[in-house]
MARMI-810627 format. One line per 4 residues: number of its first residue (from 1); their letters; for each residue y, z, x of C-alpha. Coordinates in pm, whole numbers, plus 50000, padded with zeros to 5 digits. Layout:
N
NUM	A	Y:Z:X | ...
This chain:
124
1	XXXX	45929:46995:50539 | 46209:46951:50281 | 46086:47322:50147 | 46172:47442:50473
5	XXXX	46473:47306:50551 | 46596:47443:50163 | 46513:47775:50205 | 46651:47803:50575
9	XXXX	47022:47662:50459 | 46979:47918:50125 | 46849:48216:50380 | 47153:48130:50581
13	XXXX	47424:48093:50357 | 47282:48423:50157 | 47346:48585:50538 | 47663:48414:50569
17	XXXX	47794:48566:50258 | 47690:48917:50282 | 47836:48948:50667 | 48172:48810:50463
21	XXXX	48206:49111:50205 | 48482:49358:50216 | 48451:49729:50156 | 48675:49908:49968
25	XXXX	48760:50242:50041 | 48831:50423:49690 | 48958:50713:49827 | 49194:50508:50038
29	XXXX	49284:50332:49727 | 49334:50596:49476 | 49558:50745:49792 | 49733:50412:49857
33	XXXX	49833:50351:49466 | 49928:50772:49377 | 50207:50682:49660 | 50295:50374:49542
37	XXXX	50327:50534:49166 | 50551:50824:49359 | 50804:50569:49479 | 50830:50393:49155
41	XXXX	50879:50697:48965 | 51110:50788:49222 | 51321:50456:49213 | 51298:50399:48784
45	XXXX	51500:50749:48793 | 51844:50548:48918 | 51808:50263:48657 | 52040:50408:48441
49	XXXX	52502:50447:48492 | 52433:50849:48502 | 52468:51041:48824 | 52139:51171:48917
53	XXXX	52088:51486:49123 | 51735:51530:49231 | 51578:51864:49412 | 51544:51897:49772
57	XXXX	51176:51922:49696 | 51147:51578:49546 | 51366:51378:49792 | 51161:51542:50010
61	XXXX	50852:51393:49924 | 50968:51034:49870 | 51096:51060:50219 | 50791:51185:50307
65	XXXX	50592:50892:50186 | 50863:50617:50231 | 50829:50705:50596 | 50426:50702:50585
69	XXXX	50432:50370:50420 | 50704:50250:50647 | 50491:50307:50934 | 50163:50203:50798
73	XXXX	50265:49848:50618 | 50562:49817:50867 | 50799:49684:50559 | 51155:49848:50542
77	XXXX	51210:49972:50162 | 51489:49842:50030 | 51642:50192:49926 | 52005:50341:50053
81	XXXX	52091:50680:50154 | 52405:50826:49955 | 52320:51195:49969 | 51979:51156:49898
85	XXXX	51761:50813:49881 | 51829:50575:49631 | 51767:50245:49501 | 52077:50053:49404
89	XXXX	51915:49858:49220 | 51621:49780:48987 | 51482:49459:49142 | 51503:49644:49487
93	XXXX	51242:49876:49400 | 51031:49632:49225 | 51020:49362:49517 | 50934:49701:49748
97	XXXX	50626:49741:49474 | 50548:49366:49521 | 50519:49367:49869 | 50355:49719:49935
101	XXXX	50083:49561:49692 | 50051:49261:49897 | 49998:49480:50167 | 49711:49610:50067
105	XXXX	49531:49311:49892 | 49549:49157:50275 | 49472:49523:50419 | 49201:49704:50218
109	XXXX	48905:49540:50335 | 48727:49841:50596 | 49102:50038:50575 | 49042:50420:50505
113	XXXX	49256:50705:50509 | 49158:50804:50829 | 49222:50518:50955 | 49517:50474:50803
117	XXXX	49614:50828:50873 | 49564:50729:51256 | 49805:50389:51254 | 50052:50634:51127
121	XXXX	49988:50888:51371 | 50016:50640:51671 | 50358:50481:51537 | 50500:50844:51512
């Protein structure tokens, strides 16, 4: 009887776990981090006292994704608009980093692109 009783609470915790697991979407990942290196690329440029004129073309693109990630994680990036979008400063961009990766360590469990994609598309 003991037997039994073992192997039931092992069968059900093994169940128990496995409904638990999260899936991770690489493609939604790989996605997710390519705009996250974007912005910081973007934002490293203005750590420095020169004046920095940046192409239509680029400014373009981080307002592009600033505004998809904006809508997706609902967090406000910390950047100003003189011009074109900047960050003022260095820690401004980082905590942005910070808490667009905390974003997705609590999001990326089932979250694809499509998915993602259609949050976006519905906050529009």
């Amino acid at each position: 009887m003991k037997k039994v009783i073992i192997i039931s609470i092992v069968c059900c915790t093994f169940m128990l776990s496995c409904s638990n697991s999260c899936v991770i979407d690489s493609e939604f990942k790989l996605f997710y981090f390519n705009m996250l290196d974007t912005i910081s690329s973007y934002g490293k440029q203005f750590n420095t006292d020169k004046s920095i004129i940046l192409s239509e073309e680029r400014c373009g693109r981080f307002s592009d994704i600033s505004d998809y990630m904006k809508l997706l994680t609902n967090h406000e990036l910390r950047y100003t608009i003189i011009e074109q979008p900047i960050y003022q400063k260095l820690s401004d961009l980082e905590s942005d980093i910070f808490d667009l990766k905390n974003w997705y360590e609590e999001n990326k469990c089932g979250m694809t692109k499509a998915k993602a994609d259609s949050i976006v598309k519905s906050k529009k």
